[in-house]
C-alpha positions as a Python dict, from the first residue, in 0.01 Angstrom:
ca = {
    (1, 'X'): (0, 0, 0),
    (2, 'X'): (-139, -120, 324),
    (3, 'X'): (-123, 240, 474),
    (4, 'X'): (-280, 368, 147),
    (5, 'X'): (-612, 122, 232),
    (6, 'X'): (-617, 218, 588),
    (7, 'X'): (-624, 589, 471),
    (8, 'X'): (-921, 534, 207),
    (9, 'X'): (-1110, 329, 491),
    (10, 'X'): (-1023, 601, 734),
    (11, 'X'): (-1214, 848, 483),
    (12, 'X'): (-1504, 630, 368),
    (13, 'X'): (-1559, 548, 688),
    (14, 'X'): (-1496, 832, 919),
    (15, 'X'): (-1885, 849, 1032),
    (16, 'X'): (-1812, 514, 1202),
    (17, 'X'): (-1424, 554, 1304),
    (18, 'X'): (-1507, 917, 1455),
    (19, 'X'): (-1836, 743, 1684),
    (20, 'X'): (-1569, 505, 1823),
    (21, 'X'): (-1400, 767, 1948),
    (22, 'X'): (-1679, 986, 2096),
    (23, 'X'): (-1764, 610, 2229),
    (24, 'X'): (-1445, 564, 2394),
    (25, 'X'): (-1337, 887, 2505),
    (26, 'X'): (-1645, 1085, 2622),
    (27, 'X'): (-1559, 1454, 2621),
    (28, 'X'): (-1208, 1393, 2540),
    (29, 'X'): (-1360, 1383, 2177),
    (30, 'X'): (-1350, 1797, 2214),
    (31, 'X'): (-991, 1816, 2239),
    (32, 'X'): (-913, 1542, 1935),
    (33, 'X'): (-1120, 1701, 1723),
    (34, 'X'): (-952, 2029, 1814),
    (35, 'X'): (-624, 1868, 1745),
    (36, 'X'): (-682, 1755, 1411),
    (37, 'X'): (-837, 2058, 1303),
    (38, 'X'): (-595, 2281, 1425),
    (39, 'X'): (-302, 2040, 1273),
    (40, 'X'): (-468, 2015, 959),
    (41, 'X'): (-421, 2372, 910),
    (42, 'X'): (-180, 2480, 1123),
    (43, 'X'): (116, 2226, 1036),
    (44, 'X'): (244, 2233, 670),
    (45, 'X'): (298, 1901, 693),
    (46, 'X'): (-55, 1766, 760),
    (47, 'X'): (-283, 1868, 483),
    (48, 'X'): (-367, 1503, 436),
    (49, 'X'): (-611, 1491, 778),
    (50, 'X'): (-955, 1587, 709),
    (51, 'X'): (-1105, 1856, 760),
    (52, 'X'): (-1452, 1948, 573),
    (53, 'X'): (-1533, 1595, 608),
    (54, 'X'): (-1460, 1594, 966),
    (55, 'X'): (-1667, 1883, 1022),
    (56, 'X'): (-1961, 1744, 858),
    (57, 'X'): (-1906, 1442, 1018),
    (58, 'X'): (-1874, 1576, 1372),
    (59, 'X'): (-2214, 1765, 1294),
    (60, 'X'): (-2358, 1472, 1233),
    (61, 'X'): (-2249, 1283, 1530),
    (62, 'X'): (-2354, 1567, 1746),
    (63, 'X'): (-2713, 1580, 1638),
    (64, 'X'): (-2754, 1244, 1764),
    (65, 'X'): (-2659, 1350, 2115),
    (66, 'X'): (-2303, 1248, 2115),
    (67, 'X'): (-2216, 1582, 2124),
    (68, 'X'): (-2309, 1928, 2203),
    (69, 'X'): (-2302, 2080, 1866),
    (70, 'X'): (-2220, 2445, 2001),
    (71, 'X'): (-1931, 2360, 2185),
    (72, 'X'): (-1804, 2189, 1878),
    (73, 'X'): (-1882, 2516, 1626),
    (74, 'X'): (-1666, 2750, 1909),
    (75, 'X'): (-1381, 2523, 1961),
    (76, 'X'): (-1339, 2413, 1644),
    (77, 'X'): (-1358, 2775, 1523),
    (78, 'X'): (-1049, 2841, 1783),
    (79, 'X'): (-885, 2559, 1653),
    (80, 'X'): (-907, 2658, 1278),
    (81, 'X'): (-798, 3040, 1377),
    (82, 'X'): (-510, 2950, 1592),
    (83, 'X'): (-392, 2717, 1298),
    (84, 'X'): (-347, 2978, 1081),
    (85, 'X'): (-171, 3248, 1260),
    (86, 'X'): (53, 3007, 1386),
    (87, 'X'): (98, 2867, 1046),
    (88, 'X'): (112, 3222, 931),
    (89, 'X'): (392, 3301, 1177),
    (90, 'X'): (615, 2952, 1061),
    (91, 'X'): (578, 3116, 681),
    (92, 'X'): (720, 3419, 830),
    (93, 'X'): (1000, 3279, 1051),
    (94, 'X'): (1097, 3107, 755),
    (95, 'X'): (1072, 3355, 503),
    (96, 'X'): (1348, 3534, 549),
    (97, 'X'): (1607, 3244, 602),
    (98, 'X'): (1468, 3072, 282),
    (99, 'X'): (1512, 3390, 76),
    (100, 'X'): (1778, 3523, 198),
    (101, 'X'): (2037, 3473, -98),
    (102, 'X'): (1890, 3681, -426),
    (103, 'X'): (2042, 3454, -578),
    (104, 'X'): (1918, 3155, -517),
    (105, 'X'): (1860, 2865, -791),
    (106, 'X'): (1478, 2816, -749),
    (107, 'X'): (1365, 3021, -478),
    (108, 'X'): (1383, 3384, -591),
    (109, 'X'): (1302, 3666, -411),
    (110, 'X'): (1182, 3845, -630),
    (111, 'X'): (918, 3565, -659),
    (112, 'X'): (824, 3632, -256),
    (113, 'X'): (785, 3987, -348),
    (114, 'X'): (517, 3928, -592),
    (115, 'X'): (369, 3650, -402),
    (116, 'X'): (363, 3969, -128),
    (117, 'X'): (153, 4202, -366),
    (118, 'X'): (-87, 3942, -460),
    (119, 'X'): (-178, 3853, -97),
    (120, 'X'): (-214, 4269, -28),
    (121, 'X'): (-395, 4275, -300),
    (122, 'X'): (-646, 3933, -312),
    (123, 'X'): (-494, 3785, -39),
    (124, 'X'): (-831, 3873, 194),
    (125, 'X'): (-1047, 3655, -106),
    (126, 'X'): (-765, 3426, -111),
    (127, 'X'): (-768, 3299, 288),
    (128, 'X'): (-1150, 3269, 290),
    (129, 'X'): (-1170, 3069, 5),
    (130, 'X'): (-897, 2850, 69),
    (131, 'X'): (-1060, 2718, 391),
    (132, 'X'): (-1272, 2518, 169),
    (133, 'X'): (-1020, 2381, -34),
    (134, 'X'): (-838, 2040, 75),
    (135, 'X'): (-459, 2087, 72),
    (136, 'X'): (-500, 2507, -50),
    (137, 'X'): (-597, 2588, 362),
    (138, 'X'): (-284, 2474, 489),
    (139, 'X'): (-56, 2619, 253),
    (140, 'X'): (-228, 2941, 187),
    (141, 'X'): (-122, 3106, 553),
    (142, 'X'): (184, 2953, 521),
    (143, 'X'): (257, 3132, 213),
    (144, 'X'): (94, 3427, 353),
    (145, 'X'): (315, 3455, 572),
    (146, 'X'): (624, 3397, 391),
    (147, 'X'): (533, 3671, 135),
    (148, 'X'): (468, 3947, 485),
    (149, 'X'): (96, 3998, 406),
    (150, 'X'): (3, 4219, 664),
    (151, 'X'): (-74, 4047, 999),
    (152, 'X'): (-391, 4250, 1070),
    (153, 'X'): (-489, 4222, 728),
    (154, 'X'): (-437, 3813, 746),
    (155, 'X'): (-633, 3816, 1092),
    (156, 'X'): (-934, 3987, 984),
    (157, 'X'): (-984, 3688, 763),
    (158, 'X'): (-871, 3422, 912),
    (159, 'X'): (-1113, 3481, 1201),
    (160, 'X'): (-1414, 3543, 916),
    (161, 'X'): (-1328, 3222, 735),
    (162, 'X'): (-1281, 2994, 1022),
    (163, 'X'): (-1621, 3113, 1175),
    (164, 'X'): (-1761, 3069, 808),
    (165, 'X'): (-1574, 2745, 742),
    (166, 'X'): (-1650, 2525, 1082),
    (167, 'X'): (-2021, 2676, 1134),
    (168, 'X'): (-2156, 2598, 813),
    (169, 'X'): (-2039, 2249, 724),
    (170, 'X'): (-2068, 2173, 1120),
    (171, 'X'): (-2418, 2277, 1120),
    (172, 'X'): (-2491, 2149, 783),
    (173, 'X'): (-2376, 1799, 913),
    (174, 'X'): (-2592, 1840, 1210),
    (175, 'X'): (-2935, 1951, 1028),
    (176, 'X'): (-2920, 1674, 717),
    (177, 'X'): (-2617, 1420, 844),
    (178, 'X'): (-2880, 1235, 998),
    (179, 'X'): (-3106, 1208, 683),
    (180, 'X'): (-3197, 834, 583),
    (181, 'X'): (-3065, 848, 276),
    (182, 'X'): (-2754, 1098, 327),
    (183, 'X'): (-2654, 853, 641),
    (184, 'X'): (-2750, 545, 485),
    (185, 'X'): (-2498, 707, 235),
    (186, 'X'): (-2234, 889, 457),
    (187, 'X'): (-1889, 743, 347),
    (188, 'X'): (-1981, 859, -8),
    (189, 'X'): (-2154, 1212, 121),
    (190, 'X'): (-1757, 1231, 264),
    (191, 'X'): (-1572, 1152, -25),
    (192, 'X'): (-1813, 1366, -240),
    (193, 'X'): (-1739, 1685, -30),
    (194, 'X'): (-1388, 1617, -66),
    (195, 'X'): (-1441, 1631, -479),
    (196, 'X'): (-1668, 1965, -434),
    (197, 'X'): (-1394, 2133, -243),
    (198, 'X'): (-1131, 2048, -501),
    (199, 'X'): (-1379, 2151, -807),
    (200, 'X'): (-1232, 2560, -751),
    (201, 'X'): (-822, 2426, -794),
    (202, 'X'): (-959, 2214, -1141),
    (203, 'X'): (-1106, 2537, -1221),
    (204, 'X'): (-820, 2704, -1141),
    (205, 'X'): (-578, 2514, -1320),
    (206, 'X'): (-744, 2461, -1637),
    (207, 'X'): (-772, 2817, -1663),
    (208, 'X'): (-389, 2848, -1587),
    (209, 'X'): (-333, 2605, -1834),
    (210, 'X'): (-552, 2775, -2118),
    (211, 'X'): (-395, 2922, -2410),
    (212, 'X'): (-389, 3347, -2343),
    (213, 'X'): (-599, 3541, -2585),
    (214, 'X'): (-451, 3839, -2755),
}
């Protein structure tokens, strides 16, 4: 329960917790925030750090002179694309090892295979739009990869949604973070992007959910 608290103070506070750091570690700052970013969606297993709120954040921070704004849009955009090939490679090193018995109680592969045609054929939509969505961006090249999208394919995206991604919520933060009202404001503005980029799963699974017309 105790962890729970720290992690909702963490995230209504991260315009506070994230100017400690830049406080205390001076340009180190650069290589944390490329750290998180490229854990959150590199590494299956940490789609709970933040990431659009961490961008907006950082923009923020940088605008008051903490940071150099540019260097933070190019690393973090190196960050986000190295993520996801490398968590694109992990779904494909795994893959075959997972799937390898046809036979297999839950994990079929015929299921890969038409996880494999979806990603040919949306899978370009798919990776873009899944950078904005919490959770989604770290499982998406995972899966990806897992199903053998093709690699050039995946890349061509991946680069155009991380440089989409991390330069418009890190320059959004940067041109109206410091607002009176948005700062006065900012745990909230942080928690609210969180609910916007979850809106397009609700959307998603009501639809799924929704009786099929005949």
């Amino acid at each position: 329960m105790d962890l729970l608290l720290s992690f909702w103070d963490f995230f209504l506070h991260l315009d506070k917790h994230l100017a400690l750091l830049v406080q205390n570690y001076g340009p180190w700052i650069y290589a944390i925030l490329f750290a998180i970013i490229f854990c959150e969606t590199g590494l299956v297993i940490a789609p709970f750090l933040p990431g659009d709120s961490l961008l907006f954040i950082a923009g923020a921070l940088a605008a008051t002179g903490g940071m150099d704004v540019h260097i933070v849009v190019v690393l973090l955009i190196i960050a986000a694309v190295l993520g996801d090939a490398v968590n694109y490679q992990i779904g494909a090193w795994l893959g075959p090892r997972i799937f390898k018995d046809d036979n297999a109680r839950y994990l079929k592969k015929a299921h890969l295979e038409k996880a494999h045609a979806f990603y040919e054929k949306w899978g370009g939509a798919a990776i873009i739009l899944a950078r904005f969505t919490p959770f989604l961006r770290t499982y998406v090249p995972f899966v990806a990869g897992m199903s053998h999208m093709s690699y050039r394919k995946f890349a061509l995206y991946n680069i155009a949604g991380g440089i989409v991604w991390v330069a418009s919520l890190t320059y959004l933060g940067y041109f109206f973070g410091n607002i009176a009202w948005v700062k006065a404001n900012q745990g909230f503005m942080v928690i609210g992007i969180v609910i916007v980029s979850l809106i397009p799963v609700l959307i998603g699974v009501i639809k799924s959910r929704a009786p099929s017309k005949v």
